[in-house]
C-alpha positions as CSV (number, residue, x, y, z in Angstrom):
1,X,-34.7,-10.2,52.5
2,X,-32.8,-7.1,53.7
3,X,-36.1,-5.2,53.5
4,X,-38.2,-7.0,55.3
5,X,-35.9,-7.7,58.3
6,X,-35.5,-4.2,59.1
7,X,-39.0,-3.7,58.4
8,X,-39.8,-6.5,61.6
9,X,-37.1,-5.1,63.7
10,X,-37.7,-1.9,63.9
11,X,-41.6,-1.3,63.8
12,X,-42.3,-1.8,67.2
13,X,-39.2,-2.0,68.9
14,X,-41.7,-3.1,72.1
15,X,-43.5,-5.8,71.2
16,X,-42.7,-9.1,72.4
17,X,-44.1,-11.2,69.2
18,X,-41.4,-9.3,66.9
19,X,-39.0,-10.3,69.5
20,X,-39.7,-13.9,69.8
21,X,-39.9,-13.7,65.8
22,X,-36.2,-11.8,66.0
23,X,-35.0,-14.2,68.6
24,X,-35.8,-17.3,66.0
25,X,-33.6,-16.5,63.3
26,X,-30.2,-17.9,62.7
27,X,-27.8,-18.0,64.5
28,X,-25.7,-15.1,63.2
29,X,-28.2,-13.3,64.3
30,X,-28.8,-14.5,67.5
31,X,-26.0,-11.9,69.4
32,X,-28.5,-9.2,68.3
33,X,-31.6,-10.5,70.6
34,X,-31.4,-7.7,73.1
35,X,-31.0,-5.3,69.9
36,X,-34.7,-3.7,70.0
37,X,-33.9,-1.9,73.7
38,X,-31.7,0.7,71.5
39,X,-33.1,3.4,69.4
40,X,-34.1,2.3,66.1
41,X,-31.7,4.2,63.9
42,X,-28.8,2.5,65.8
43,X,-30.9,-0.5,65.5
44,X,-31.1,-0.4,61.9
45,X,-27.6,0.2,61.6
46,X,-26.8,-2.4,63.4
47,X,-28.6,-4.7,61.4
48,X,-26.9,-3.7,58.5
49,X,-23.6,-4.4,59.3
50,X,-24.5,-7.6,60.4
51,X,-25.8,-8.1,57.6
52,X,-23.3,-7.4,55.1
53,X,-20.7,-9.3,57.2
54,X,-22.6,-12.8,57.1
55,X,-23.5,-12.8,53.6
56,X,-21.2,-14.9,51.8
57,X,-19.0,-12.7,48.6
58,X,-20.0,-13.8,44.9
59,X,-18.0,-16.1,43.9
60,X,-15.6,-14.7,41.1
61,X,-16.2,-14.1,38.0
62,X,-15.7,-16.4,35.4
63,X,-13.2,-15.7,32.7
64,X,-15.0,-15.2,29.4
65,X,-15.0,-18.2,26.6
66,X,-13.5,-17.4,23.6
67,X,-15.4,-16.0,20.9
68,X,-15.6,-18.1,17.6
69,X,-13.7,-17.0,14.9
70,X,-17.6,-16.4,13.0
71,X,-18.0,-13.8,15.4
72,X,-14.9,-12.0,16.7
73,X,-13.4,-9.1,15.0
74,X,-10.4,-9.8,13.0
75,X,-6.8,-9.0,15.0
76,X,-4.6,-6.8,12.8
77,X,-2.4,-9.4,11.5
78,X,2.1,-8.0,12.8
79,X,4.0,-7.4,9.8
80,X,6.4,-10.6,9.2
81,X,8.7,-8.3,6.5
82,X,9.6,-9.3,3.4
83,X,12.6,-11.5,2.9
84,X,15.7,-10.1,0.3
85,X,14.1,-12.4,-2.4
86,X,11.4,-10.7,-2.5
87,X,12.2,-7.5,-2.1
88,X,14.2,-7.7,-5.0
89,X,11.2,-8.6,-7.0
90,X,9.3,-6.0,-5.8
91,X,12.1,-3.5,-6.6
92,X,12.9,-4.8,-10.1
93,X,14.2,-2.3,-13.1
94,X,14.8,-0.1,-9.4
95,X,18.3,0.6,-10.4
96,X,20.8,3.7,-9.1
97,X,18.7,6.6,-8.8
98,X,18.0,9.4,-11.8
99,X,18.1,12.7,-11.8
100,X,15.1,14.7,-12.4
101,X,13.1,18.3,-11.8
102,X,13.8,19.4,-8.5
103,X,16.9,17.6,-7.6
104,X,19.6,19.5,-5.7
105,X,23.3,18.6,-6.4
106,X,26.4,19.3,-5.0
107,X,29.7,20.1,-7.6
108,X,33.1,19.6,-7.0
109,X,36.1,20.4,-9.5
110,X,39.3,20.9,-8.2
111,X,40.3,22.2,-11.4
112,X,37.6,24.6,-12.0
113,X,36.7,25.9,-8.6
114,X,34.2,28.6,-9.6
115,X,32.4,25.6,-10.3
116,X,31.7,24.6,-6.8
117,X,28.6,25.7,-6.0
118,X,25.1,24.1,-5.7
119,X,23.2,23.6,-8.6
120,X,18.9,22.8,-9.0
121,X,17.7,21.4,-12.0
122,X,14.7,23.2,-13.4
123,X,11.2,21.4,-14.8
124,X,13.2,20.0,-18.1
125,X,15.8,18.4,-16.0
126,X,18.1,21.1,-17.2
127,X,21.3,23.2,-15.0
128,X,23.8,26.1,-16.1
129,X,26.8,26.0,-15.2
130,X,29.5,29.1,-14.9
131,X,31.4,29.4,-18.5
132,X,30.0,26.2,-19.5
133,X,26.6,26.6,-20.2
134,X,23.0,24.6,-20.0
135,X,23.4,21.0,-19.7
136,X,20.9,18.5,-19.3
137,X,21.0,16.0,-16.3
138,X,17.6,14.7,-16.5
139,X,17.3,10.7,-16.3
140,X,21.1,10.3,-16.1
141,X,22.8,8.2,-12.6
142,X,24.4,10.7,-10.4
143,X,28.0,8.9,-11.9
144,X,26.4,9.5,-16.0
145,X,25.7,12.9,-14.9
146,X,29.6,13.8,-13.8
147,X,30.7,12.1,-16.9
148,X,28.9,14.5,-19.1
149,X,30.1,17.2,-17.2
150,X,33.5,16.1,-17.1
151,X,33.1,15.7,-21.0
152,X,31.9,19.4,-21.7
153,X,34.8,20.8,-19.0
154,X,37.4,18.8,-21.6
155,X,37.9,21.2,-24.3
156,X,39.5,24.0,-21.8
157,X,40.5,22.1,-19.5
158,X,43.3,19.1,-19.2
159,X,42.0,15.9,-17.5
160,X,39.2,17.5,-15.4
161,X,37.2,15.2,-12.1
162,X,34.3,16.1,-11.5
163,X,32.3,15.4,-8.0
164,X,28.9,14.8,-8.1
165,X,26.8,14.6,-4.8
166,X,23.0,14.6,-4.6
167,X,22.1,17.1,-1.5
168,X,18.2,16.8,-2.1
169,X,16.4,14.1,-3.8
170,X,13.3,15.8,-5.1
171,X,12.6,13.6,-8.3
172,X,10.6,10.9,-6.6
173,X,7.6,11.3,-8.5
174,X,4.1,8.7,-8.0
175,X,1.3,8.8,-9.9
176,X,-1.8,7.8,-8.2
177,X,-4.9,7.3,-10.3
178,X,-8.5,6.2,-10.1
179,X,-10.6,5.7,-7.3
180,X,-9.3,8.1,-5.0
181,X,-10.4,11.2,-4.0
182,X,-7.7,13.5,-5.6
183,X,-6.2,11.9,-8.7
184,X,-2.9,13.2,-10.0
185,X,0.6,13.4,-10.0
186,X,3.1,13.7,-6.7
187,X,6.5,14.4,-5.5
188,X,8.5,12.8,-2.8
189,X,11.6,14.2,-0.9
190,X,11.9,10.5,-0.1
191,X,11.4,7.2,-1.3
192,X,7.9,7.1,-0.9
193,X,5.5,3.8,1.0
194,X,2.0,3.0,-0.9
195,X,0.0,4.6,2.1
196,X,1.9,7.7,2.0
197,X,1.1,7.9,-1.8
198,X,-2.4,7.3,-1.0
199,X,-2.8,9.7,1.6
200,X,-1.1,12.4,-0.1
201,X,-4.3,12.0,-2.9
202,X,-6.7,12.1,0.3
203,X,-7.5,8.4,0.6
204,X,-10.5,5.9,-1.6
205,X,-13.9,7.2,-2.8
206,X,-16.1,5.2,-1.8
207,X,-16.6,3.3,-5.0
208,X,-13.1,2.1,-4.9
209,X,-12.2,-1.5,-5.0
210,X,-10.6,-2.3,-2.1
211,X,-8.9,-6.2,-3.7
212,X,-8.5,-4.0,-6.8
213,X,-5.1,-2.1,-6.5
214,X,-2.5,-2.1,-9.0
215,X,1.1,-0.8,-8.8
216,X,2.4,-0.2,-12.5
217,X,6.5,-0.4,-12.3
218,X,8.4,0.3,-15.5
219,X,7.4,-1.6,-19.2
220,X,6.8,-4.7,-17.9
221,X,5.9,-4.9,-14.2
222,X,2.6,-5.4,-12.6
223,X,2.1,-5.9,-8.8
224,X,-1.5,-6.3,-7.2
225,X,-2.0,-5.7,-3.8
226,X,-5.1,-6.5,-1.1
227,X,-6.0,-2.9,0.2
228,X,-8.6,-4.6,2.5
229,X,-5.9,-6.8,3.9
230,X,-3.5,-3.8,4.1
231,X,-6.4,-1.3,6.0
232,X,-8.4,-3.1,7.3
233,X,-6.6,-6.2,8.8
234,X,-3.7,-4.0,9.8
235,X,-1.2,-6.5,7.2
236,X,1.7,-3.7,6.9
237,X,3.6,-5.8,4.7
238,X,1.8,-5.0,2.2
239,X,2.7,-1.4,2.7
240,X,5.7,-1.6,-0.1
241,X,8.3,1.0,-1.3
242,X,7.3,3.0,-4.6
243,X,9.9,3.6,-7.1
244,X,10.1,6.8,-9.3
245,X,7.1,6.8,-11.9
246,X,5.5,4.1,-10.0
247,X,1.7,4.3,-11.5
248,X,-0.6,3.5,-8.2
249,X,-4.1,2.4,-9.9
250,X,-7.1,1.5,-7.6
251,X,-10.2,0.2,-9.7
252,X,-13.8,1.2,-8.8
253,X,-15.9,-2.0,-7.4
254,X,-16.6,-4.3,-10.1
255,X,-15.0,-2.1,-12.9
256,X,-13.4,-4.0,-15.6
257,X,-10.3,-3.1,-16.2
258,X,-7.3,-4.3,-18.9
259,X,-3.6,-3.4,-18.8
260,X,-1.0,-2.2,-21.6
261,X,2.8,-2.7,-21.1
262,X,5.7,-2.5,-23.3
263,X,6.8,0.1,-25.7
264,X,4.2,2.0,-25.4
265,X,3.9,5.6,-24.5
266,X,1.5,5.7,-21.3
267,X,2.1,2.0,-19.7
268,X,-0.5,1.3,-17.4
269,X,-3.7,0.2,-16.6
270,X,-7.3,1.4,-18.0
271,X,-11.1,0.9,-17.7
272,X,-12.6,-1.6,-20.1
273,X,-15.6,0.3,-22.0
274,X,-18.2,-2.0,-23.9
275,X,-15.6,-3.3,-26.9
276,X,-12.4,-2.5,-26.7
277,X,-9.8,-4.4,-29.3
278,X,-6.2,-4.9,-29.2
279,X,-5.8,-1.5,-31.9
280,X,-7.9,0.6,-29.4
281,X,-5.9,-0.7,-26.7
282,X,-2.8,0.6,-27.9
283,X,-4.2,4.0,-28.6
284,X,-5.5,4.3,-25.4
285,X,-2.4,3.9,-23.7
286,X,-0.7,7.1,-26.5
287,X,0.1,4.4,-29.3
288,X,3.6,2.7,-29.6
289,X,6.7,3.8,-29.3
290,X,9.8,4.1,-32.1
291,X,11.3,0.8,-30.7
292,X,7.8,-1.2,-30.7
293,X,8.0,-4.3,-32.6
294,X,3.8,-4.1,-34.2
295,X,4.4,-7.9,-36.0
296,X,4.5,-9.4,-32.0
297,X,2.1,-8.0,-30.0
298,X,1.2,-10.5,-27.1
299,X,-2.1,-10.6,-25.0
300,X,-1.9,-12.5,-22.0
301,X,-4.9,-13.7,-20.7
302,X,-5.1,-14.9,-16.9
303,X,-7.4,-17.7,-15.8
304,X,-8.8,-18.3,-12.1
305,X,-5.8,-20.7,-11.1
306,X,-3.1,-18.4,-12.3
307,X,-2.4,-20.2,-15.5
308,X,-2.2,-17.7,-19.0
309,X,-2.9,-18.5,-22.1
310,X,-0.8,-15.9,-24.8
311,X,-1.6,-15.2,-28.2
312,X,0.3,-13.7,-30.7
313,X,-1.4,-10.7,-32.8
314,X,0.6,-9.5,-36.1
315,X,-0.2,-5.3,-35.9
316,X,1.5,-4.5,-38.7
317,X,-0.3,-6.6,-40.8
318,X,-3.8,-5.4,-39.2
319,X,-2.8,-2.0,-39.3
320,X,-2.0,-2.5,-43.3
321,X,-5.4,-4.3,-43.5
322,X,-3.7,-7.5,-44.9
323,X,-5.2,-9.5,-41.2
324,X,-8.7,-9.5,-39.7
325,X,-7.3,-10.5,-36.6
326,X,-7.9,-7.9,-34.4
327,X,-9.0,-9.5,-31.0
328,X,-11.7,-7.8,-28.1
329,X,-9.8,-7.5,-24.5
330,X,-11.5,-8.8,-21.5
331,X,-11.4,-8.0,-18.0
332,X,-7.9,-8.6,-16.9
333,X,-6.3,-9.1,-20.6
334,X,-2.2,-7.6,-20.6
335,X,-2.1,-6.1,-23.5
336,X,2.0,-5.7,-24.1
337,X,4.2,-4.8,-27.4
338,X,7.9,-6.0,-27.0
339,X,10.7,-3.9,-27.7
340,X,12.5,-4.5,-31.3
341,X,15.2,-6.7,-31.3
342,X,13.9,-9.1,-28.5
343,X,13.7,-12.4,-29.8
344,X,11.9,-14.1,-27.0
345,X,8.6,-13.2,-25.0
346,X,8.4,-14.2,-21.2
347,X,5.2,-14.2,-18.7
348,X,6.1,-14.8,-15.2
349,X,3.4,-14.8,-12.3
350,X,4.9,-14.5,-8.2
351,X,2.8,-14.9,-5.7
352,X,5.0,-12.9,-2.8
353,X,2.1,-12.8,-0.4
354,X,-1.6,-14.3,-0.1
355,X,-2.2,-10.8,-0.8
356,X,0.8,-9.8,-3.2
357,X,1.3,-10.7,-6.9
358,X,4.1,-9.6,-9.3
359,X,3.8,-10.0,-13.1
360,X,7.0,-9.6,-14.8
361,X,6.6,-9.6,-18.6
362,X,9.5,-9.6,-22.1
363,X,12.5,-8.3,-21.2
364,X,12.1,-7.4,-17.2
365,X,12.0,-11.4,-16.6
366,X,15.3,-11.2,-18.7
367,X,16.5,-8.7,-16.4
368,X,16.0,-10.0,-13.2
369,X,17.4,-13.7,-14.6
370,X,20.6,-11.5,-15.1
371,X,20.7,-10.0,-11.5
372,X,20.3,-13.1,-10.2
């Protein structure tokens, strides 16, 4: 409309028929009749202004309606935290902290001052100290450790105390295995969070399983944990503390996978090939241990609604050939060999979180029923 008003007004700024048709529009514009005597630029300009000022404004926008929850993006969900019960799940068999490769202590020995000096264990968890000699710290509290100090300081000297102080904790070691992108072993100054320990092995392949992550802890504790939930919908509760010689295991997508716990030498969890029985099992995960009880081997098998069913295989008598019954693992199976001298077998599933579950399993249940 804007167009073709200034196109009539300022044609022929003489001619009476454009005036009369000027003169006959509304009355805004009716203050403009003697408009044409002025040049047509000023004219035009005029018209302009007039024109913006009697148009009436939009009205506002409408606020937008909210999207359905089919098609808006998914919110990362604020952590909530993890309340002390659970925590102390999560940090079963954590313990006082042991010494290992790395580790930087701090002696004291009032009676033995050429003693007081720093010290760094080496790769075998081994120190020297002045006039004593080499003595090994490695896997020992830092109180265990100034006992055994205390105990080789005895023979020359009366009633020796030691102080023991740890100045750098270097021992935190995570293994991080499977589908990411550099698989191996890693060291911690610190107690280490699961995203740090996947970062430091450069993140998933893209084959990984992102519902398929498993923290091994210890002989006898498994915890699974949502990646997707943890990166992708921002849940950093999820993002839980690792514990020296934590095993971090993320499965490739639909990769069948089965787990061996218990006194074995390599706990943790491994790909399922096309048969796999409970003697291969074992042997995959370095065969048992010198405190393995072969007659009570357990697999525990999990079913859709959490439930287990356990049965009982007698090793020994496989191994000797005097039993056939050798069972095939499935997807899932736990695979675990109790320790001698543990007369009971427990299988306890948690759910912490939607997207958390613990399995404790023999004698960590009977640990944590002792804390408690």
């Amino acid at each position: 409309m804007k167009t073709s008003l200034l196109r009539k007004s300022g044609a022929h700024p003489g001619n009476t028929r454009n005036d009369a048709k000027f003169g006959s529009l509304s009355r805004p514009f009716a203050c403009f009749a003697g408009i044409l005597e002025v040049p047509r630029r000023i004219a035009s300009l005029l018209l302009l202004l007039s024109l913006s000022a009697c148009v009436t404004p939009p009205p506002p926008a409408a606020a937008p309606e909210p999207v359905s929850g089919d098609t808006a993006a998914e919110a990362p969900k604020p952590s909530q935290g993890l309340t002390a019960e659970q925590l102390k799940i999560l940090e079963t068999e954590a313990g006082d902290y042991r010494l290992g490769a790395g580790d930087v202590l701090e002696l004291y020995c009032m009676d033995v001052p050429e003693l007081n000096r720093k010290y760094v264990l080496g790769p075998d968890g081994k120190t020297t100290l002045p006039g004593v000699g080499v003595v090994s710290l490695d896997g020992m509290t830092r109180e265990q450790a100034a006992a055994k100090i205390e105990a080789f300081l005895k023979p020359a000297y009366l009633n020796p105390r030691v102080s023991l102080l740890v100045q750098e904790y270097n021992n935190n070691r995570v293994f991080v295995l499977g589908e990411v992108r550099k698989p191996g072993q890693y060291n911690f100054p610190g107690r280490p969070l699961l995203l740090s320990a996947l970062a430091r092995a450069e993140g998933l392949t893209d084959k990984a399983d992102m519902r398929g992550c498993t923290v091994v802890r210890g002989r006898g504790t498994l915890i699974e944990i949502d990646l997707y939930d943890l990166l992708r919908k921002g849940d950093r509760t999820l993002n839980i503390p690792l514990l020296p010689e934590d095993a971090v295991y993320v499965k490739a997508d639909e990769e069948h996978t089965f787990y061996v716990l218990g006194e074995v030498s390599h706990p943790g969890v491994f790909p399922r090939g096309q048969e796999v029985d409970v003697v291969r099992a074992i042997a995959v995960a370095g065969g048992e241990t010198h405190d393995a009880q072969m007659s009570k081997v357990r697999v525990v098998r999990r079913g859709k609604n959490g439930q287990a069913t356990v049965l009982m295989v007698d090793m020994d008598n496989v191994l000797k050939g005097r039993a056939a019954d050798n069972p095939l693992i499935a997807s899932g199976d736990i695979v675990y060999v109790p320790r001698k001298g543990v007369a009971t077998f427990n299988y306890y599933l948690t759910q912490i979180t939607p997207s958390i579950n613990t399995i404790l399993l023999g004698a960590t249940l009977q640990t944590l029923d002792k804390k408690q």
